[in-house]
CHARMM-style PDB file with segment names, atoms N, HN, CA, C and O in Angstrom:
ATOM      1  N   UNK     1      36.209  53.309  54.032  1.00  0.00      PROA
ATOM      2  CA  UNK     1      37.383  52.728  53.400  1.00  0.00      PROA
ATOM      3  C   UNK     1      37.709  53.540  52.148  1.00  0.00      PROA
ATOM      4  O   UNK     1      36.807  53.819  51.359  1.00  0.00      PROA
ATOM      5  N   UNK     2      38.917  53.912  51.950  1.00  0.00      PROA
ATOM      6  HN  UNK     2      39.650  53.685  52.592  1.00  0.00      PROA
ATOM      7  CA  UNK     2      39.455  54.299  50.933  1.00  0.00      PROA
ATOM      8  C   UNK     2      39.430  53.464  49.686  1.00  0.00      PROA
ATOM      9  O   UNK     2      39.939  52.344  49.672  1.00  0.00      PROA
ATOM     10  N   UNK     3      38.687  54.136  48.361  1.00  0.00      PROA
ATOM     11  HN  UNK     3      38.273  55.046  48.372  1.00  0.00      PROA
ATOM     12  CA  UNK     3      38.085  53.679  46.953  1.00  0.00      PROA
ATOM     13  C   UNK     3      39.566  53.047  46.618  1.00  0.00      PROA
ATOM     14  O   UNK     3      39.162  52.199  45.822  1.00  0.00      PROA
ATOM     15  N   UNK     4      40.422  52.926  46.637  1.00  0.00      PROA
ATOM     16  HN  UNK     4      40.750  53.615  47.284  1.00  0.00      PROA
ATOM     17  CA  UNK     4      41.666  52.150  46.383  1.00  0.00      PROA
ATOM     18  C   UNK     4      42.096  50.919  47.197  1.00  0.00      PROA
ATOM     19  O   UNK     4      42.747  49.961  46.778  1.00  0.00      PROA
ATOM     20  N   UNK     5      41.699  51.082  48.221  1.00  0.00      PROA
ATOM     21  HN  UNK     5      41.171  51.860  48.562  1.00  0.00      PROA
ATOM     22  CA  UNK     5      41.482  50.017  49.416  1.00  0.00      PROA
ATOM     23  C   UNK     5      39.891  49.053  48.705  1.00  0.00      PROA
ATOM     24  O   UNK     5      39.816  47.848  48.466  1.00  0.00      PROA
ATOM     25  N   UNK     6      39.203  49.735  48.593  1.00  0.00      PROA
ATOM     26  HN  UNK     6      39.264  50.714  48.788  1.00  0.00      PROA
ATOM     27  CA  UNK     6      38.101  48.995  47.977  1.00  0.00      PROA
ATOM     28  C   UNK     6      38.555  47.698  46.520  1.00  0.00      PROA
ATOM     29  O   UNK     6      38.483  46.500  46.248  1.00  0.00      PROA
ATOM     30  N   UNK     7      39.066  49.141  45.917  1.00  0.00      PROA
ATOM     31  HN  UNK     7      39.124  50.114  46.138  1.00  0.00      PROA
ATOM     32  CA  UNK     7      39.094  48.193  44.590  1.00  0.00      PROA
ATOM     33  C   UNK     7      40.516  47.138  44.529  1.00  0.00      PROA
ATOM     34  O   UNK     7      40.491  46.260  43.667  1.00  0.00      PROA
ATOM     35  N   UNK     8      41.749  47.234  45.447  1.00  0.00      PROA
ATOM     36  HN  UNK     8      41.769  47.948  46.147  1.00  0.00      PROA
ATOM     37  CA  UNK     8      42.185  46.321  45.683  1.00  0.00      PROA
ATOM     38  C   UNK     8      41.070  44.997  46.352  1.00  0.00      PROA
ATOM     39  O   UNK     8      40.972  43.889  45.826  1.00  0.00      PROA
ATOM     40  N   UNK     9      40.341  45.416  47.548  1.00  0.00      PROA
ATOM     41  HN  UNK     9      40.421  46.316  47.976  1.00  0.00      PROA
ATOM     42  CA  UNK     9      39.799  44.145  47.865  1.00  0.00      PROA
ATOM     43  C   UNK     9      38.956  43.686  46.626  1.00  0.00      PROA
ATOM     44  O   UNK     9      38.765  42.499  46.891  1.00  0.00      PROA
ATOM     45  N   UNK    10      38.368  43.923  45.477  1.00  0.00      PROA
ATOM     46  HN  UNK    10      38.523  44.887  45.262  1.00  0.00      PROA
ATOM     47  CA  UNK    10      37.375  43.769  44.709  1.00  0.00      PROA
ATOM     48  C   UNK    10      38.589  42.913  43.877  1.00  0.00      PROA
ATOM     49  O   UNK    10      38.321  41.759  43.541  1.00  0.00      PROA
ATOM     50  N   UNK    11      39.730  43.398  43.594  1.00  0.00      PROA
ATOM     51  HN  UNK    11      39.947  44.336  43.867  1.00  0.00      PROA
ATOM     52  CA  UNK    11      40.525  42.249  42.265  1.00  0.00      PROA
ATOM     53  C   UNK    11      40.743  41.383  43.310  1.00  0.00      PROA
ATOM     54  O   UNK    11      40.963  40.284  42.802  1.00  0.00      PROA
ATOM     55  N   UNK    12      40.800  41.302  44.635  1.00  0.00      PROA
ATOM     56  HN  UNK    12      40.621  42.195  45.048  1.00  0.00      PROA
ATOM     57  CA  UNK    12      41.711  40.127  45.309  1.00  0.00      PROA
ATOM     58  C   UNK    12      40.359  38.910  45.537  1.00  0.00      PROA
ATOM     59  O   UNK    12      40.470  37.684  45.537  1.00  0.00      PROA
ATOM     60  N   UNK    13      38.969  39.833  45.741  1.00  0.00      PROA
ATOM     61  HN  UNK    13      38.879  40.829  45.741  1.00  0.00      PROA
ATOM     62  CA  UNK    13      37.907  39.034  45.580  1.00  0.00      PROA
ATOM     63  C   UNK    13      37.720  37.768  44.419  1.00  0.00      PROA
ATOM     64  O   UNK    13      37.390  36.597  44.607  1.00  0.00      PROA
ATOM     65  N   UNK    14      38.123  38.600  42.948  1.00  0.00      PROA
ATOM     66  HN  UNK    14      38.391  39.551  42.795  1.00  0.00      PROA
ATOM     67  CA  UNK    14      37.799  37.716  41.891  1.00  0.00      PROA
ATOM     68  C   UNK    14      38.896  36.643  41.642  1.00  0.00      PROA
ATOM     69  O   UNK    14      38.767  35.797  40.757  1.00  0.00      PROA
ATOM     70  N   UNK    15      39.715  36.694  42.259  1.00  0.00      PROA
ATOM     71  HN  UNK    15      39.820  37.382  42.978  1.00  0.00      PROA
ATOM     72  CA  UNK    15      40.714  35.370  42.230  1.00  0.00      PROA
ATOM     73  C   UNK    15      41.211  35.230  40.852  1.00  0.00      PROA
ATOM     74  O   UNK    15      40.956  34.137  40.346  1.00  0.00      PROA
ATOM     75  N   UNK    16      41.783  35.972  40.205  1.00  0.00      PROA
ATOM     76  HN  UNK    16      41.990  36.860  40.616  1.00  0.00      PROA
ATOM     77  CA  UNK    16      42.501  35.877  38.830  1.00  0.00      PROA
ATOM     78  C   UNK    16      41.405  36.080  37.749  1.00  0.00      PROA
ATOM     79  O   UNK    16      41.826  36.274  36.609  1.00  0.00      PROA
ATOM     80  N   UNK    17      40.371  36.067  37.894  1.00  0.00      PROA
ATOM     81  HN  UNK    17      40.029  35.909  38.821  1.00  0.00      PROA
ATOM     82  CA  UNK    17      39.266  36.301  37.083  1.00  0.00      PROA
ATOM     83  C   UNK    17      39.607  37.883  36.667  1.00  0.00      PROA
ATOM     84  O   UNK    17      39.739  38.698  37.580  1.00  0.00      PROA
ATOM     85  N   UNK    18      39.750  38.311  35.263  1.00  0.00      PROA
ATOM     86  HN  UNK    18      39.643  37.649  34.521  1.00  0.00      PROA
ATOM     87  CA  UNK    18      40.453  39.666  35.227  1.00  0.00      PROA
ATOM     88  C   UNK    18      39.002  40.013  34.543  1.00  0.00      PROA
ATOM     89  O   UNK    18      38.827  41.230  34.472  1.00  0.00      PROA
ATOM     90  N   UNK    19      37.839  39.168  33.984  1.00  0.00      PROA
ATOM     91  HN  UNK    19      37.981  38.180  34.042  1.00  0.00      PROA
ATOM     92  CA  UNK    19      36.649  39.856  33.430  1.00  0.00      PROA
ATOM     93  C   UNK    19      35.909  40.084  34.645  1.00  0.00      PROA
ATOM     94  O   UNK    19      35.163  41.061  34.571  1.00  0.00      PROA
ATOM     95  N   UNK    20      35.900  39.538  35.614  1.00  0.00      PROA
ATOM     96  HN  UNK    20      36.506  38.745  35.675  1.00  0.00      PROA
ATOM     97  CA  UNK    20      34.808  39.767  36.667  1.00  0.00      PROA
ATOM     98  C   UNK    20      34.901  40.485  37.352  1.00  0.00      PROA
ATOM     99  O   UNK    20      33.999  41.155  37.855  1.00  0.00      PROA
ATOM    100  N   UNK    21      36.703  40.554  37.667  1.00  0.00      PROA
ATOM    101  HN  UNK    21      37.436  40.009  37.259  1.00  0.00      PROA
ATOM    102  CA  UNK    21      37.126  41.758  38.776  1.00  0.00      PROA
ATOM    103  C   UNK    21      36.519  42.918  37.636  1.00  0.00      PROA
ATOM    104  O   UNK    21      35.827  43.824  38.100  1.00  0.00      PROA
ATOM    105  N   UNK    22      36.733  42.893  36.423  1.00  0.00      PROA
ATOM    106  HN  UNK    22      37.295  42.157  36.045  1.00  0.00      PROA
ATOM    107  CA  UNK    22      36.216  44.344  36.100  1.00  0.00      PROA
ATOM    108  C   UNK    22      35.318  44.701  36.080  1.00  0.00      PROA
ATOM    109  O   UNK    22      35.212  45.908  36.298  1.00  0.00      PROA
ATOM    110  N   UNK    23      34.082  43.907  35.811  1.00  0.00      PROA
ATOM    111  HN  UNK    23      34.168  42.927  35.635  1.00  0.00      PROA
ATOM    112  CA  UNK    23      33.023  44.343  36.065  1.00  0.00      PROA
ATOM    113  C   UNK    23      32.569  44.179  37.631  1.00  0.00      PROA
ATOM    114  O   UNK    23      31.441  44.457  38.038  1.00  0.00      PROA
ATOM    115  N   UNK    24      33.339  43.820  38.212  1.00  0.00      PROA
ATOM    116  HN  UNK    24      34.255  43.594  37.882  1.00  0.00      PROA
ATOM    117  CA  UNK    24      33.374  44.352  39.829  1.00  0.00      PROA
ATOM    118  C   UNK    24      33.504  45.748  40.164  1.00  0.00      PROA
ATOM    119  O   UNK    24      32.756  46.683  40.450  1.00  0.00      PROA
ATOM    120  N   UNK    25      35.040  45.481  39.983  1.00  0.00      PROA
ATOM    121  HN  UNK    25      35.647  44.722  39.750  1.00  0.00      PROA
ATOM    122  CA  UNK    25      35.160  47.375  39.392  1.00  0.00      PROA
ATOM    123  C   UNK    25      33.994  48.016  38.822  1.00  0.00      PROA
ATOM    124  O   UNK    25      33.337  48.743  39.567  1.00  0.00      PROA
ATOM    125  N   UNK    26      33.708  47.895  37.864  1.00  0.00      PROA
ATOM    126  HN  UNK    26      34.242  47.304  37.259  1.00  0.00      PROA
ATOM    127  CA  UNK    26      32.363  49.064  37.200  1.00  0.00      PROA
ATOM    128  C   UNK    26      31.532  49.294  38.164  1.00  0.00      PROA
ATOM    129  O   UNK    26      31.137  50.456  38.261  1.00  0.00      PROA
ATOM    130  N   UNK    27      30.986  48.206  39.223  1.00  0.00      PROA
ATOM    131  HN  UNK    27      31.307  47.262  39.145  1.00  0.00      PROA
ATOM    132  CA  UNK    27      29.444  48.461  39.638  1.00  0.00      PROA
ATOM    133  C   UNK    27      30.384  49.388  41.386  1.00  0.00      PROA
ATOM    134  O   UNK    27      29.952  50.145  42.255  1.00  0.00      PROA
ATOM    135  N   UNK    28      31.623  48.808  41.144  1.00  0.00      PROA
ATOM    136  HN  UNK    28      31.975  48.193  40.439  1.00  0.00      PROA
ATOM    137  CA  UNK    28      31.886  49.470  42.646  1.00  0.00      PROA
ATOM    138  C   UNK    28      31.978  51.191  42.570  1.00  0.00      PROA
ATOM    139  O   UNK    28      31.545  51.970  43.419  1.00  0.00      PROA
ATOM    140  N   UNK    29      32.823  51.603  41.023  1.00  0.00      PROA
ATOM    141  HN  UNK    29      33.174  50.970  40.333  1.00  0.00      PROA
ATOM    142  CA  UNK    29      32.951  52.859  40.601  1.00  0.00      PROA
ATOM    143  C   UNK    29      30.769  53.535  40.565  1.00  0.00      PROA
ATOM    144  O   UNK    29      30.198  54.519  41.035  1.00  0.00      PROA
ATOM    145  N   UNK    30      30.431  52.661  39.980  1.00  0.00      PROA
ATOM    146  HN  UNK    30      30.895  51.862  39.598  1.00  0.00      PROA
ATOM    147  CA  UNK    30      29.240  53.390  40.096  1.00  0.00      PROA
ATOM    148  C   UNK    30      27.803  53.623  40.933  1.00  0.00      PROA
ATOM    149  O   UNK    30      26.673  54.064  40.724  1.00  0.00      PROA
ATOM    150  N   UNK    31      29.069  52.684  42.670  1.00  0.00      PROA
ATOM    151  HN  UNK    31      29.987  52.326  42.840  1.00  0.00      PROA
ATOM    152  CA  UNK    31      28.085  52.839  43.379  1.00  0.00      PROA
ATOM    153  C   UNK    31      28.713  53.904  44.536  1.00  0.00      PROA
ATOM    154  O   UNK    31      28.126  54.406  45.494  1.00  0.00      PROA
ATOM    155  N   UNK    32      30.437  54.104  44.001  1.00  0.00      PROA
ATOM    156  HN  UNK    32      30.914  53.696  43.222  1.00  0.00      PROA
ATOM    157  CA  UNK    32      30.474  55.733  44.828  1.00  0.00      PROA
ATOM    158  C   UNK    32      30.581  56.593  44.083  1.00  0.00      PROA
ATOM    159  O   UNK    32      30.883  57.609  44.709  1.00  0.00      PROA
ATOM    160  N   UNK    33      30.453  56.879  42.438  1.00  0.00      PROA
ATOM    161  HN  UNK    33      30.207  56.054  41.929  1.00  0.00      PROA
ATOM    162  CA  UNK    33      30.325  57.836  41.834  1.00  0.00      PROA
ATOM    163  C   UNK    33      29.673  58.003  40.757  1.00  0.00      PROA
ATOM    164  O   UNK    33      29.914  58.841  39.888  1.00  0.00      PROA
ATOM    165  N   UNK    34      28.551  56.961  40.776  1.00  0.00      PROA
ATOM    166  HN  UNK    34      28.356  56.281  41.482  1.00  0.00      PROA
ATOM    167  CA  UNK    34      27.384  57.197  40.010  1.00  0.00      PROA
ATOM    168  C   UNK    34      27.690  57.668  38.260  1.00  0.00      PROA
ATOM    169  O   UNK    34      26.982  58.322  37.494  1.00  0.00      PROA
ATOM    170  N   UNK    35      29.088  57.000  38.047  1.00  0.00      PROA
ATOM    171  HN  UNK    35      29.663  56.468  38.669  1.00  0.00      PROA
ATOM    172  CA  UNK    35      29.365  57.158  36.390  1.00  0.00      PROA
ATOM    173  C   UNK    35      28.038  56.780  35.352  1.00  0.00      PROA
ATOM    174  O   UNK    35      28.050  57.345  34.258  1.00  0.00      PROA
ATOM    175  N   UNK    36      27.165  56.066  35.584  1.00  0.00      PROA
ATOM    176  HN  UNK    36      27.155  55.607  36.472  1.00  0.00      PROA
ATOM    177  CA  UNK    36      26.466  55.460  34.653  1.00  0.00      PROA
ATOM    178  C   UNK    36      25.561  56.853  34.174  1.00  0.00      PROA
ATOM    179  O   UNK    36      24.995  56.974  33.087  1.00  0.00      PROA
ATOM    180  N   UNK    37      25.584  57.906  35.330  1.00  0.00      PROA
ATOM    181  HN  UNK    37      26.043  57.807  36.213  1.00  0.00      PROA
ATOM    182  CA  UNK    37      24.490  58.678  34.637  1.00  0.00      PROA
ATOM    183  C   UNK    37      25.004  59.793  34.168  1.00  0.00      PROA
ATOM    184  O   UNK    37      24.544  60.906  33.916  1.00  0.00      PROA
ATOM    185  N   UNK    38      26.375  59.137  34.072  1.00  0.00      PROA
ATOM    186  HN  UNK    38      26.748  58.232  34.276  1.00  0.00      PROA
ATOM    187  CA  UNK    38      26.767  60.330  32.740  1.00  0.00      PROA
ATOM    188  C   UNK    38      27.954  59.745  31.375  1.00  0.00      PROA
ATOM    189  O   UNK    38      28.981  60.078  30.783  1.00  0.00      PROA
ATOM    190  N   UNK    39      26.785  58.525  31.457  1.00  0.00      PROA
ATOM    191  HN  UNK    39      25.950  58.254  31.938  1.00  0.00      PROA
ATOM    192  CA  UNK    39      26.972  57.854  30.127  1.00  0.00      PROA
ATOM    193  C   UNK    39      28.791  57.100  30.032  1.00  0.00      PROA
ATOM    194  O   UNK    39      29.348  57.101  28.934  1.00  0.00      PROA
ATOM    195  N   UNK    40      29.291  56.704  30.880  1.00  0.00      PROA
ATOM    196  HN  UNK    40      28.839  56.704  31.772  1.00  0.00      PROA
ATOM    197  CA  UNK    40      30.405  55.869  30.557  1.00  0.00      PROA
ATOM    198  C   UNK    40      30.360  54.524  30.539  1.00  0.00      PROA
ATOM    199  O   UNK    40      31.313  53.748  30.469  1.00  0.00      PROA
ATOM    200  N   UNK    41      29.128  54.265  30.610  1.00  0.00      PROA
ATOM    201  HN  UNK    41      28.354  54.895  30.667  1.00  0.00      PROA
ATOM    202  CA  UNK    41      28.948  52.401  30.517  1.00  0.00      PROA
ATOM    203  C   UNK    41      28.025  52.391  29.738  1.00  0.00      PROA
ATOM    204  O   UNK    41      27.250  51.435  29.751  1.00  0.00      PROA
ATOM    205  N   UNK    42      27.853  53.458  28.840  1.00  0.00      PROA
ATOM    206  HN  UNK    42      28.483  54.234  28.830  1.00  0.00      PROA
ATOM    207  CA  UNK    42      26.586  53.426  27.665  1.00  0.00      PROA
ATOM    208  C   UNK    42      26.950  52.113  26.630  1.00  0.00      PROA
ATOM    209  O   UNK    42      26.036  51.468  26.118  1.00  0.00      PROA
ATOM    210  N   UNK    43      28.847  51.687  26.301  1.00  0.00      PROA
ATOM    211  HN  UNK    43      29.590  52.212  26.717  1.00  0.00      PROA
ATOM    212  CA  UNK    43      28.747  51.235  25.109  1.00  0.00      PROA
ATOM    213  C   UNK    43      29.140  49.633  25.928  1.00  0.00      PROA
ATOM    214  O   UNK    43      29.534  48.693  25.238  1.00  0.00      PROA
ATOM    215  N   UNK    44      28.959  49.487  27.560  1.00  0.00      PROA
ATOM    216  HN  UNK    44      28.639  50.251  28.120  1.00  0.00      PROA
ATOM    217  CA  UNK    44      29.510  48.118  27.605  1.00  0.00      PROA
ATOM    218  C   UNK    44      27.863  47.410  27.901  1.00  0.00      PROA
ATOM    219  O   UNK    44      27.270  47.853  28.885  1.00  0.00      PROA
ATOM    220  N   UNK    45      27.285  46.525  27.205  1.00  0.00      PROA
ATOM    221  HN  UNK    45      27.766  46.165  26.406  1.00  0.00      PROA
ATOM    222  CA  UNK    45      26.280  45.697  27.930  1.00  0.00      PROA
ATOM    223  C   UNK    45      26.483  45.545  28.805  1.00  0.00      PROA
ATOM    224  O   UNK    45      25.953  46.268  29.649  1.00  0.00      PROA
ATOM    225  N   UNK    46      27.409  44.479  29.219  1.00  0.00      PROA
ATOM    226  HN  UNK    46      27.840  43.891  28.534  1.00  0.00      PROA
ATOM    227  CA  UNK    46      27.862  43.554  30.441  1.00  0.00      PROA
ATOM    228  C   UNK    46      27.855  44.339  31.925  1.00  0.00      PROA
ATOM    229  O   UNK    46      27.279  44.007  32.961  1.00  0.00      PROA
ATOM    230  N   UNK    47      28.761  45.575  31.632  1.00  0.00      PROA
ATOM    231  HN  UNK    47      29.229  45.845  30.790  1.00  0.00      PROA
ATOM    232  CA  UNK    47      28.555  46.527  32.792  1.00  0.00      PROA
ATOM    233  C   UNK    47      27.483  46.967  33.212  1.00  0.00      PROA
ATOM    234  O   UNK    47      27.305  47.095  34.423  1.00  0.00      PROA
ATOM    235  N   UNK    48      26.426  47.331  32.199  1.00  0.00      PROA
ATOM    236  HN  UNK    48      26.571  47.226  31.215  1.00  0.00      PROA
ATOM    237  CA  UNK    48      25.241  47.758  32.278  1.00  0.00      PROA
ATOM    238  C   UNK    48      24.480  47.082  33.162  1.00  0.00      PROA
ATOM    239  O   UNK    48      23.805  47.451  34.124  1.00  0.00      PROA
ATOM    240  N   UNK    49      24.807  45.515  32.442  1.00  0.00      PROA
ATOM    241  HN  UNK    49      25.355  45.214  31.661  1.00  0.00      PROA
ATOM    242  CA  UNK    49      23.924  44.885  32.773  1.00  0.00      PROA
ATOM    243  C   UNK    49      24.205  44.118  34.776  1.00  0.00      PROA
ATOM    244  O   UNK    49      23.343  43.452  35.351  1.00  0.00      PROA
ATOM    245  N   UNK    50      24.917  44.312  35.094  1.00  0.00      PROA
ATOM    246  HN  UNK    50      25.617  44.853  34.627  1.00  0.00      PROA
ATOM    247  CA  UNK    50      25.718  44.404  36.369  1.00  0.00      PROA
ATOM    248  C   UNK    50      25.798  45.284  37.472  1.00  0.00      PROA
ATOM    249  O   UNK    50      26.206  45.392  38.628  1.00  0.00      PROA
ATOM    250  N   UNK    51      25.363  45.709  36.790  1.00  0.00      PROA
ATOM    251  HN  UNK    51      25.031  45.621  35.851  1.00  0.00      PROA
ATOM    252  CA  UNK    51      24.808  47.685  37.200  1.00  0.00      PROA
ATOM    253  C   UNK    51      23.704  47.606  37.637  1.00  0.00      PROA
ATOM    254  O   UNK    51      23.305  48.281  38.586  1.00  0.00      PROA
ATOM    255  N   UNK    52      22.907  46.620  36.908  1.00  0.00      PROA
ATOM    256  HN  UNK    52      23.231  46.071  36.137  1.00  0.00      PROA
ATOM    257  CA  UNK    52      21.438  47.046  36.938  1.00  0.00      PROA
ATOM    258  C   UNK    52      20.997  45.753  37.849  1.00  0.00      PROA
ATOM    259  O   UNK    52      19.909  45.728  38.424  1.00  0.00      PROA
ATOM    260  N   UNK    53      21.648  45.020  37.899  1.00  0.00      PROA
ATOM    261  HN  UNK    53      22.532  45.040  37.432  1.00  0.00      PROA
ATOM    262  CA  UNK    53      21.638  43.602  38.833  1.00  0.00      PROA
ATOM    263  C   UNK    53      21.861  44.345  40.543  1.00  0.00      PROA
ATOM    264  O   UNK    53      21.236  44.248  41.598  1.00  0.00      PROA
ATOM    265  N   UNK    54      22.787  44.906  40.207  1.00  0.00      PROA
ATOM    266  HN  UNK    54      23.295  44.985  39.349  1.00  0.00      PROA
ATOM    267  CA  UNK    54      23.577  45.560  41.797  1.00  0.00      PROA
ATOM    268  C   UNK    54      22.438  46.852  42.113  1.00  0.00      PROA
ATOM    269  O   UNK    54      22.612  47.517  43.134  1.00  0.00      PROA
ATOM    270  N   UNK    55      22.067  46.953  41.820  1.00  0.00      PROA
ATOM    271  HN  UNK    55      21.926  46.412  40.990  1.00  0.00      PROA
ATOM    272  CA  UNK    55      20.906  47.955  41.864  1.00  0.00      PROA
ATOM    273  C   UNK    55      19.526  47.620  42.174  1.00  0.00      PROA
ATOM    274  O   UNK    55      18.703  48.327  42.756  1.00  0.00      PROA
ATOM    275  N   UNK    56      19.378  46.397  41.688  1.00  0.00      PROA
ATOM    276  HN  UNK    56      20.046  45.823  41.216  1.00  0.00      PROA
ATOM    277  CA  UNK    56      18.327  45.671  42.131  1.00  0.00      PROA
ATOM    278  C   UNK    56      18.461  44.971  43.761  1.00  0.00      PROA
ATOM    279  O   UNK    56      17.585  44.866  44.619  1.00  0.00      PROA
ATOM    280  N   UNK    57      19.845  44.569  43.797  1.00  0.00      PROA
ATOM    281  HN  UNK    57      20.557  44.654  43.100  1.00  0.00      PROA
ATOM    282  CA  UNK    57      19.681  43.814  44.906  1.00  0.00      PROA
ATOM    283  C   UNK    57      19.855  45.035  46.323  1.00  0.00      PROA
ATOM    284  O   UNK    57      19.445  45.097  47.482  1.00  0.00      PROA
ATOM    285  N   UNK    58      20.671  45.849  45.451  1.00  0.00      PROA
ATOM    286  HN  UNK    58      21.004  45.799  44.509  1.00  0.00      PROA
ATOM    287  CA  UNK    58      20.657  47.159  46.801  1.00  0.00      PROA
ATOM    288  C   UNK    58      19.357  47.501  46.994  1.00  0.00      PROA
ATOM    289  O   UNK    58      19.166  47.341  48.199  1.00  0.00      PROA
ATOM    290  N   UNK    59      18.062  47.995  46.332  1.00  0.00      PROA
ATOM    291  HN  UNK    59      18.217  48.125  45.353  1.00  0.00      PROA
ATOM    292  CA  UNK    59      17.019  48.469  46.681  1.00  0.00      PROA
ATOM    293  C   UNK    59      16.681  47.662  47.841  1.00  0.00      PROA
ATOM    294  O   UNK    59      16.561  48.474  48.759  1.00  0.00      PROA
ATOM    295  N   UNK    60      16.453  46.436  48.306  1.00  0.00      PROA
ATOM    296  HN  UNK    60      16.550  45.776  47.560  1.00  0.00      PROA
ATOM    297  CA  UNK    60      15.459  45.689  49.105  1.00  0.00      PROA
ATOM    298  C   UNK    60      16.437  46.124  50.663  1.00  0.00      PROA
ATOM    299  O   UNK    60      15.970  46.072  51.801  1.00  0.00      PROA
ATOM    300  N   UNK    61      17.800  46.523  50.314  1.00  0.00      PROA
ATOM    301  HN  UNK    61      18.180  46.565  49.390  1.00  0.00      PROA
ATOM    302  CA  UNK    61      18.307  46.590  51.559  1.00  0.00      PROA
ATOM    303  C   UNK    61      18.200  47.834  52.053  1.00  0.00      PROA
ATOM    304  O   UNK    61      18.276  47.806  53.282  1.00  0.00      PROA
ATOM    305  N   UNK    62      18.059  48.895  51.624  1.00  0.00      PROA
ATOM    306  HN  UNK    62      17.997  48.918  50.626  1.00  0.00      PROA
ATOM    307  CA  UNK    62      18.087  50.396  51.874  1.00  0.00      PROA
ATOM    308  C   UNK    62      16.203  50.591  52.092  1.00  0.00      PROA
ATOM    309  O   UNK    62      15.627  51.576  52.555  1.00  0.00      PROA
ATOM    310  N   UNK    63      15.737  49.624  51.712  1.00  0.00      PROA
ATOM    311  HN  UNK    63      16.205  48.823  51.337  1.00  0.00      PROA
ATOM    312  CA  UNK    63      14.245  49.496  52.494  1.00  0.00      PROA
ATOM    313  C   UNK    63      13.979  48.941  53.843  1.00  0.00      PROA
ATOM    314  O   UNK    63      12.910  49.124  54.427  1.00  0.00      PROA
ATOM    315  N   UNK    64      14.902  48.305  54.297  1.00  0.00      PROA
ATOM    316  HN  UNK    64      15.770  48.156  53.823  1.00  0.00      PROA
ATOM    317  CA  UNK    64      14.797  47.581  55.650  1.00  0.00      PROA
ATOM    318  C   UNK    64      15.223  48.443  56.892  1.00  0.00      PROA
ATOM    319  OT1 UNK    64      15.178  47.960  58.024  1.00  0.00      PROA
TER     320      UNK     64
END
C-alpha cells in the first residue's frame, strides 16, 4: 500500500482524535522509514514513547 494510502487510513482510524492520529502517524513514518534513528523524535516524549511501545509489540510477531 502506498505511505499516503496508509496515512490516510491511520487519520480515518483515530476518529477526530488529531493527537493520536499523530502519533499514529509518527510510529507509522518510523516503521517505513526508520526516522527515529536519525534523531527527529529526539525532542517529542510522547512519540518516543509510542515508538518504543510499537516496537515492543512488533518484536513477538516477527518471532513467530
Amino acid at each position: 500500500m502506498k505511505l499516503r494510502k496508509e496515512i490516510e487510513n491511520t487519520i480515518r482510524e483515530a476518529r477526530e482524535d488529531r493527537a493520536n492520529a499523530a502519533l499514529a502517524i509518527c510510529v507509522l513514518l518510523e516503521e517505513k522509514l526508520g526516522l527515529s534513528q536519525t534523531g527527529w523524535f529526539d525532542d517529542d516524549p510522547l512519540a518516543l514513547q509510542a515508538i518504543a511501545e510499537w516496537k515492543a509489540s512488533a518484536i513477538p510477531q516477527q518471532q513467530e
